[in-house]
C-alpha positions as CSV (number, residue, x, y, z in Angstrom):
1,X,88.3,112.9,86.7
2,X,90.1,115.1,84.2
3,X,87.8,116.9,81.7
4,X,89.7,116.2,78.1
5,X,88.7,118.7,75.1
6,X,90.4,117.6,72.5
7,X,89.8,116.4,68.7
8,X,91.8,113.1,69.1
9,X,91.0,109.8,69.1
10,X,92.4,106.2,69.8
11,X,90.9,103.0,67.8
12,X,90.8,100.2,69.4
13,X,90.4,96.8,67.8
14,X,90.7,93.1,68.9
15,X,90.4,89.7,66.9
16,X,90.4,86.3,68.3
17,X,91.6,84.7,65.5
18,X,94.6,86.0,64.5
19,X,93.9,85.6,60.7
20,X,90.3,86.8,60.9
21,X,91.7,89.9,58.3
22,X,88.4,90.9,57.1
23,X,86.8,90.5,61.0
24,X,89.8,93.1,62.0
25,X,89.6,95.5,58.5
26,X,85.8,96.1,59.7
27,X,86.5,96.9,62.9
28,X,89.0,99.2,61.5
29,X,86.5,100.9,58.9
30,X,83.4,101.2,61.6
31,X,85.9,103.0,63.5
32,X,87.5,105.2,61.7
33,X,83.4,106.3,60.1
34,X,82.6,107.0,63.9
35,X,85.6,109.0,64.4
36,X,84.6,111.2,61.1
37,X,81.2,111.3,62.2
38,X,82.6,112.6,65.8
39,X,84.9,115.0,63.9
40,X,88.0,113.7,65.7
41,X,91.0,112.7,64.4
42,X,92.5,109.5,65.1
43,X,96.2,109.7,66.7
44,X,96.7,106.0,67.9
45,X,95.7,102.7,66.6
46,X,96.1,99.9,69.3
47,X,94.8,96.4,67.6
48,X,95.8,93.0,68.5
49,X,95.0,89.3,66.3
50,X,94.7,86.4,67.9
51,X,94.3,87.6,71.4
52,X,90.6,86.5,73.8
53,X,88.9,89.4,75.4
54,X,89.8,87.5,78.6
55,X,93.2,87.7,78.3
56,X,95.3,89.1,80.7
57,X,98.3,89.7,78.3
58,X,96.6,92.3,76.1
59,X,99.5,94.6,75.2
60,X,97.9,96.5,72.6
61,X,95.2,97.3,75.4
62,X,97.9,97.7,78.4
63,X,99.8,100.0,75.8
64,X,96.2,102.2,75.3
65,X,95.7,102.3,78.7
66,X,99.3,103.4,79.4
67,X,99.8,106.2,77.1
68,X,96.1,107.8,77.3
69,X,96.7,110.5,79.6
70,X,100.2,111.6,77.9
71,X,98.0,111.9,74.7
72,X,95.2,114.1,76.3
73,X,92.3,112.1,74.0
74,X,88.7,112.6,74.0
75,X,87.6,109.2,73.2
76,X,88.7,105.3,72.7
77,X,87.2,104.1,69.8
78,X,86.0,100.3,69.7
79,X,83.5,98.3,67.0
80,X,81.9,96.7,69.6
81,X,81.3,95.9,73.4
82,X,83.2,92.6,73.3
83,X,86.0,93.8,71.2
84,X,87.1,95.3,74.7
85,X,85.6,93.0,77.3
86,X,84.2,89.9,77.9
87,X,82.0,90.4,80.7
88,X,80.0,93.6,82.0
89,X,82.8,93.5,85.1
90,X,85.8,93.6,83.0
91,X,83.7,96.5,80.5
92,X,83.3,98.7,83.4
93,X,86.7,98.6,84.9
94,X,88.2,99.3,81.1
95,X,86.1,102.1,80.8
96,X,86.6,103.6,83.9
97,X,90.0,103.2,83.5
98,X,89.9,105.2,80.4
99,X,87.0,107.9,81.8
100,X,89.6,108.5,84.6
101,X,91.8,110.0,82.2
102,X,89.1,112.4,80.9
103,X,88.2,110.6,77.5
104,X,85.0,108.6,76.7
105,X,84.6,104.8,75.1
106,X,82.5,104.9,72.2
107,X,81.3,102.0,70.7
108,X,80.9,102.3,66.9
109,X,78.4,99.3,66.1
110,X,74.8,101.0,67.6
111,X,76.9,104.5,67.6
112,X,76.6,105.2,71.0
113,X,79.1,106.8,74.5
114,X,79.2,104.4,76.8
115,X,79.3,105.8,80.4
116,X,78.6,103.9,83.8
117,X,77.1,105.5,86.3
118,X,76.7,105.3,90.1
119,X,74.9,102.2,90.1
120,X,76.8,100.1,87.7
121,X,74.4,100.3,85.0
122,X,76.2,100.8,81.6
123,X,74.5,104.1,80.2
124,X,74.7,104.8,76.3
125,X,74.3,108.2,75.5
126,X,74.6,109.7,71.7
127,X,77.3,112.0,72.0
């Protein structure tokens, strides 16, 4: 695992409906209070309407997961749990995925870290 110290951030948001416009503008605002409440600044903002956590075709998410490491962020930031996954399976391997290239998923709804550790328990940690 790289270690990433840095200021930046990504946001991260996701709508099922694609003209749920108030569901995605407070997703938008819970993340950008966490990231001033981290201090970061927010470099990339990767959201996508219309589009199931299942999906495989997430390019806003492929795009994230893509460019993370050329960035050097410290964190993904997300409203919620589901806005990235669907099940605990699909959760981990995201945020692996993402803690692979040194940064660190934080969910803004409950204002927690989300981390998984050897056992495949999630572990939320106030960072």
């Amino acid at each position: 695992m790289k270690i990433t110290i840095t200021n930046y951030a990504y946001l991260y948001a996701r709508t099922d409906d694609f003209f749920d416009e108030k569901g995605m503008t407070e997703q938008l605002r819970a993340c950008r209070r966490m990231a001033a409440e981290l201090g970061v600044r927010l470099i990339g903002r990767f959201q996508e309407c219309g589009v199931a956590n299942t999906a495989d075709d997430r390019t806003e998410l492929k795009i994230l997961l893509d460019t993370i490491e050329a960035d050097n962020i410290a964190y993904v930031i997300c409203a919620d749990t589901s806005t990235l996954a669907a099940t605990d399976d699909q959760l981990r391997d995201i945020t692996r995925q993402i803690e692979a290239h040194g940064a660190s998923v934080v969910i803004a709804k409950g204002n927690r870290i989300l981390h998984f550790d050897n056992d495949h328990d999630a572990v939320a940690a106030r960072g």
